[in-house]
C-alpha positions as CSV (number, residue, x, y, z in Angstrom):
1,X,-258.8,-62.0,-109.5
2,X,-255.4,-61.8,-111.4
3,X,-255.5,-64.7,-113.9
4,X,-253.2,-67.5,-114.1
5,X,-252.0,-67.0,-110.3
6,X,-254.4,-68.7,-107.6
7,X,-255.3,-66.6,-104.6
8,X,-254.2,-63.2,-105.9
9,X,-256.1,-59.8,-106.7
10,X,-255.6,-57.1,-108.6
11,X,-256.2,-53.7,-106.7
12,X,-256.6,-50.3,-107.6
13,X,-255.2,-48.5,-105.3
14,X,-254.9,-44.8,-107.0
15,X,-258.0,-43.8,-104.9
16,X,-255.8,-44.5,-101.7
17,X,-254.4,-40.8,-101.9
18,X,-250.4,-41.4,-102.9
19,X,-247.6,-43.7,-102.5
20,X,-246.9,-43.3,-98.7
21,X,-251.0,-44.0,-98.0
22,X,-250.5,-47.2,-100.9
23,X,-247.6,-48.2,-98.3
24,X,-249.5,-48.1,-95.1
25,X,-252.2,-50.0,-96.4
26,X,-250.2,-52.6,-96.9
27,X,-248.0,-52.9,-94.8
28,X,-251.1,-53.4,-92.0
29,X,-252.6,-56.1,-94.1
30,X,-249.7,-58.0,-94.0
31,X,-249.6,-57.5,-89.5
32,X,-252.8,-58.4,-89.7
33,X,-252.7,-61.7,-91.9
34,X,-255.0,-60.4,-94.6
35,X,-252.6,-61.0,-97.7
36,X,-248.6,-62.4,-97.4
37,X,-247.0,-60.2,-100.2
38,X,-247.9,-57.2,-102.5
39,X,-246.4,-56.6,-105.6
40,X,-246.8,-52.9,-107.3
41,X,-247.7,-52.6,-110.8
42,X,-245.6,-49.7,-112.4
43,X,-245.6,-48.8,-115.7
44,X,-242.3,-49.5,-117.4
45,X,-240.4,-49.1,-120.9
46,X,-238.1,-51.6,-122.5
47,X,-235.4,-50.9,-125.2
48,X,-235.6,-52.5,-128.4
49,X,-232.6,-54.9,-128.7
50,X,-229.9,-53.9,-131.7
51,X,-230.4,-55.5,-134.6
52,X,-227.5,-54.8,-137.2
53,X,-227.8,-54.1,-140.3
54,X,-225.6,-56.8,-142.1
55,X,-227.7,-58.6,-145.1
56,X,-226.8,-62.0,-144.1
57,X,-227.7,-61.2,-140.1
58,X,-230.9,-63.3,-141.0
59,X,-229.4,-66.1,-142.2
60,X,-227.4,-66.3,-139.0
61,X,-229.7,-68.0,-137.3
62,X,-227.0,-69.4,-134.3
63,X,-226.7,-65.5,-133.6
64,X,-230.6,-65.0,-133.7
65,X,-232.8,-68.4,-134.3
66,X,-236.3,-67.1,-135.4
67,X,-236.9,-70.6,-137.5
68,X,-235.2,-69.4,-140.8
69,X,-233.9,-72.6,-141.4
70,X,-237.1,-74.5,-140.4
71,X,-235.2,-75.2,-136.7
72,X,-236.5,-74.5,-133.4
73,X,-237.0,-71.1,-132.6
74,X,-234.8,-69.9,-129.7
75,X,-231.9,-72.5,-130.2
76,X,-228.9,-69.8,-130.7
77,X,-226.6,-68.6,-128.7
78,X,-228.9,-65.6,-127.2
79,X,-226.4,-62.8,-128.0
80,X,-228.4,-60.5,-129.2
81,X,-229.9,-59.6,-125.7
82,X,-226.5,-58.1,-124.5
83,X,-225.3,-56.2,-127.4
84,X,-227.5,-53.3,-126.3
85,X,-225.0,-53.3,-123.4
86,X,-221.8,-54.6,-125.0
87,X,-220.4,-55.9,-128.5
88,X,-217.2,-56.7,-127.2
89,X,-215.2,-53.6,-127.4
90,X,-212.1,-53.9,-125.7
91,X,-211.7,-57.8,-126.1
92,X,-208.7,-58.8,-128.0
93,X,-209.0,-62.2,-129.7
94,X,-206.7,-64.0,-131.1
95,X,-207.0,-66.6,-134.1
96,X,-205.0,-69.5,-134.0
97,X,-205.2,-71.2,-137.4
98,X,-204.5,-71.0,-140.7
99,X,-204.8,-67.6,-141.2
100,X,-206.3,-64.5,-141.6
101,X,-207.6,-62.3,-144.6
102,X,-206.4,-58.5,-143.2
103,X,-207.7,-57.2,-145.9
104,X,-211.8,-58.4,-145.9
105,X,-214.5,-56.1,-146.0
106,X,-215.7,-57.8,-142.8
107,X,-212.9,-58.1,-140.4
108,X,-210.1,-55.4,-141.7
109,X,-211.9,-52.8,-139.5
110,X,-211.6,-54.8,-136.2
111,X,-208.0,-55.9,-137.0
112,X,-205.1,-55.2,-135.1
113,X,-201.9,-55.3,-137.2
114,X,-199.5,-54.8,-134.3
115,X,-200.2,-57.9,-132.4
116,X,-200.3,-60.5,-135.2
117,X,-197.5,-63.2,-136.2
118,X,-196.8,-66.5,-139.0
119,X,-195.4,-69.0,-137.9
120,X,-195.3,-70.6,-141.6
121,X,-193.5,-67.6,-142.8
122,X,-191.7,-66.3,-140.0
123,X,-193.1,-62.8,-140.6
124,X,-195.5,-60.9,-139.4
125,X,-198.4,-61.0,-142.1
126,X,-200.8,-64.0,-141.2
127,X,-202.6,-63.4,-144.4
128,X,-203.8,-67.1,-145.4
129,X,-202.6,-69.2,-148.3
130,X,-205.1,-69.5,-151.5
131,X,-206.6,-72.8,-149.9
132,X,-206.7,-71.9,-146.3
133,X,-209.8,-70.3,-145.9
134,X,-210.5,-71.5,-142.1
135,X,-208.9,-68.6,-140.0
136,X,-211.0,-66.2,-141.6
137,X,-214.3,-68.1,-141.5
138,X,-213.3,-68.4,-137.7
139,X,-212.6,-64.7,-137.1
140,X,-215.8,-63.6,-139.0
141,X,-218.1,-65.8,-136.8
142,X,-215.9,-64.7,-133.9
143,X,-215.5,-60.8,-134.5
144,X,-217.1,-59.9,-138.0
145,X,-217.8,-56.5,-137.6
146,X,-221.7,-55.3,-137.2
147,X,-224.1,-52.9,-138.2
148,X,-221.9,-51.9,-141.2
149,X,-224.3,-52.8,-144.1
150,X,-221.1,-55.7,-144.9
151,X,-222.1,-59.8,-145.2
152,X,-222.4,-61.2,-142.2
153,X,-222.2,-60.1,-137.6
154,X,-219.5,-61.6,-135.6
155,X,-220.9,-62.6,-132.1
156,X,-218.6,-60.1,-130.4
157,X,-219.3,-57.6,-133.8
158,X,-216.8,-54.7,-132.1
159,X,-214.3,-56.8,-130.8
160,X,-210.5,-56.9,-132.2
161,X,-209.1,-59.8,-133.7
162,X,-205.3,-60.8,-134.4
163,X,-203.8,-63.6,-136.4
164,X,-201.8,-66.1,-135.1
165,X,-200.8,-68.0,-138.5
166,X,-199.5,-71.6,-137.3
167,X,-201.6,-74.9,-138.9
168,X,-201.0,-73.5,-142.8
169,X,-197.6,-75.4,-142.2
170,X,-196.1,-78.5,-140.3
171,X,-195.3,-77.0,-136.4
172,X,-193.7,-78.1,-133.3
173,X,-194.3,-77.9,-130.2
174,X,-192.1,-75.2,-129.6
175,X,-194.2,-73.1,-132.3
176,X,-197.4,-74.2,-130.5
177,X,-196.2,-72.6,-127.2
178,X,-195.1,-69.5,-129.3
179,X,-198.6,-68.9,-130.8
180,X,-200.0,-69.5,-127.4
181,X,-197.9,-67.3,-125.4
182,X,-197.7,-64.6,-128.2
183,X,-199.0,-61.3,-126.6
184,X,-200.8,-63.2,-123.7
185,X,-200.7,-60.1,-121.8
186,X,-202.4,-58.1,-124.5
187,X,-204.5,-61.0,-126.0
188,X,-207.6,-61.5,-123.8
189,X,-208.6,-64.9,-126.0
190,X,-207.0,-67.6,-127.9
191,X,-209.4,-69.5,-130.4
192,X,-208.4,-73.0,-131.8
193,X,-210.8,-74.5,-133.6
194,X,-208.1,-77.3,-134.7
195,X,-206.5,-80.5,-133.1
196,X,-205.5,-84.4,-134.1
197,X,-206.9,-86.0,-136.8
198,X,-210.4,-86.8,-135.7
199,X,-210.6,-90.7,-137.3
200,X,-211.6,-92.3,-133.6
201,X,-207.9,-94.4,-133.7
202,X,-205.6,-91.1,-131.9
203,X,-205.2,-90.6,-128.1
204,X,-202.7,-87.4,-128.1
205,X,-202.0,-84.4,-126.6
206,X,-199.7,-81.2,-126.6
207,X,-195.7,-81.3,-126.0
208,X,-194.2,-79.9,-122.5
209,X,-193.5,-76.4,-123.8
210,X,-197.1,-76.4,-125.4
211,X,-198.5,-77.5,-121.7
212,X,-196.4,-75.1,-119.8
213,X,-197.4,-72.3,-122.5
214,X,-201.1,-72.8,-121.5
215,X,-200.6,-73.0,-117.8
216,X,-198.8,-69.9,-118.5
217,X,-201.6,-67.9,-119.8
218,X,-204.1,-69.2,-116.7
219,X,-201.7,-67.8,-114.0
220,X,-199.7,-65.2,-116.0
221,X,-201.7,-63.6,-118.9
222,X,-203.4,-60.7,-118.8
223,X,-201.9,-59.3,-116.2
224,X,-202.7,-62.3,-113.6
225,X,-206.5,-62.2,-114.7
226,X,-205.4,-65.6,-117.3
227,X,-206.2,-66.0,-120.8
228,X,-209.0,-67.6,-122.1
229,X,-208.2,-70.4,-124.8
230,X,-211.0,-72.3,-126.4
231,X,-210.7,-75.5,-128.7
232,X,-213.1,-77.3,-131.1
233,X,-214.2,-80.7,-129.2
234,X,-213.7,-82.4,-132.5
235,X,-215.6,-83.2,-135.7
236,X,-215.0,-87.3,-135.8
237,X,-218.9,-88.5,-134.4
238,X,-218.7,-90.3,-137.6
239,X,-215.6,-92.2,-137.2
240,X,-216.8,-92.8,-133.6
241,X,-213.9,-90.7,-132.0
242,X,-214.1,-88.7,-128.9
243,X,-213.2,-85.2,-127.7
244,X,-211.2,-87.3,-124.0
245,X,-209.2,-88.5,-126.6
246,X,-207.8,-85.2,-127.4
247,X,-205.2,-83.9,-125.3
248,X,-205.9,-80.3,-126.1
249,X,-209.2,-80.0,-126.2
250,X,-209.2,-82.1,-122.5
251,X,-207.1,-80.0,-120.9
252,X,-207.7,-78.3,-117.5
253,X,-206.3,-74.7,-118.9
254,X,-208.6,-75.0,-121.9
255,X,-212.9,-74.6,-122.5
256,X,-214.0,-77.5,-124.9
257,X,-216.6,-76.0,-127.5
258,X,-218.3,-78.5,-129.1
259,X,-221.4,-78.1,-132.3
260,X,-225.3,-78.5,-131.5
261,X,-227.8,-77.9,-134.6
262,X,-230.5,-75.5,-135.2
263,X,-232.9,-77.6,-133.7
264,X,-230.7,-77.6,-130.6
265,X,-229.2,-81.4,-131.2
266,X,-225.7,-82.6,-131.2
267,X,-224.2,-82.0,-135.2
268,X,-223.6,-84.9,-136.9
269,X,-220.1,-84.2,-136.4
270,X,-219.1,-83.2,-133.1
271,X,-218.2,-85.5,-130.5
272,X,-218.9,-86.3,-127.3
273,X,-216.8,-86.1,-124.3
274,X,-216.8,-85.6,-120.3
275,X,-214.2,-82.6,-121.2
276,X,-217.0,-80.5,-123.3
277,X,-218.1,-77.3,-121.4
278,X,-220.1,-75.4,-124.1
279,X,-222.2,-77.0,-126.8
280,X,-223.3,-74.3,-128.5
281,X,-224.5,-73.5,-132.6
């Protein structure tokens, strides 16, 4: 009897003289009512999934949760079970924030200076400010390049990344459509991991060029195929805020992302919200 599944048997058949004979047999005890399904079992290989070689891939536990950090084991983002297929080559992304370091061990190689703009300086070099270190915390997690021996393993580790500097400074509306339209038929994502002041007393949302910008890149970008644009639900669970409250992040053009822990909780941070699609570490 096969264990753990009531009512089945496990058969040799390899005295039944070949496949075609294996077949047969089967097929008449199924006419005849004897058994309702067979199910052969073949030998098989499996590939061992890619594991880079980065020295702080194991610290990474939201790319690969083995209980490093005392958390549940399995509460990641299950990434690395595709990068034997894929690791993002091809897939332009592009930072919106406060910058981006061009020249970092761990990013310079998937950087693509021909696509990149400041709004703060009106120039074409998004490299951040000495105290705006976000942009490039968001691109490493993003597109950190892999299996090069360097830090840390961006979830898409081959992908390209471009910076969009526009939060380092005061912006309108008008410079919020800019950055979001900027390349849209080149750019395959827009990451914004920024929004209003999360202290629970803010209802607001983007201006009309901003909106039309981001309705834009569904129907237009890419070539018709849309862009993608993602924004942080919010970090204000303290302050009691919501991510409805905030007109970008609840937006029908845009994917609300908001935190969940090691263990597979919601942060202490992030906020709730009908808006939120992905909750994710």
């Amino acid at each position: 009897p096969a264990p753990d599944l009531a009512g089945a048997w496990i058969v040799d058949v390899d005295e039944l003289g070949g496949v075609n004979s294996v077949a047969a047999r089967v097929a008449a005890l199924q006419a005849g009512g004897a058994i309702e399904v067979a199910y052969p079992l073949v030998e098989r290989e499996m590939s061992k999934k890619m594991i880079p070689n980065d020295p702080r891939f194991g610290d990474q536990w939201h790319l690969r949760n083995t209980g490093q950090t005392s958390g549940t084991v399995g509460e990641d983002v299950n990434i690395t079970a595709v990068w034997n297929s894929t690791l993002g080559t091809g897939v332009v992304i592009g930072i919106v924030d406060d910058g981006l370091d061009t020249d970092h061990a761990d990013l310079s190689t998937n950087y693509r200076d021909s696509l990149d703009w400041d709004w703060c300086g009106n120039d074409g070099n998004p490299n951040p400010g000495n105290n705006d270190p976000h942009g490039t915390s968001v691109a490493g997690v993003a597109a950190g390049t892999g299996n090069n021996s360097i830090g840390v393993s961006g979830s898409a580790p081959d992908a390209d990344l471009v910076g969009l500097r526009l939060i380092a400074c005061g912006f309108s509306d008008s410079d919020e459509a800019g950055a979001l339209s900027h390349n849209r038929q080149t750019i395959d994502i827009y990451s914004n991991s920024w929004g209003p002041y999360d202290n629970g007393a803010i209802l607001e949302g983007p201006g009309p060029l901003m909106l039309a910008a981001m309705e834009a890149d569904a129907y237009q970008g890419r070539g018709g195929l849309g862009n993608i644009i993602t924004f942080a639900a919010g970090n204000g669970l303290s302050s009691n805020d919501d991510s409805n409250a905030d007109g970008w992040a609840n937006n029908r053009f845009t994917i609300a992302v908001s935190a969940t822990t090691h263990y597979g909780d919601n942060s202490w941070y992030s906020e709730p919200g009908d808006n939120i699609l992905i909750a994710a570490p």
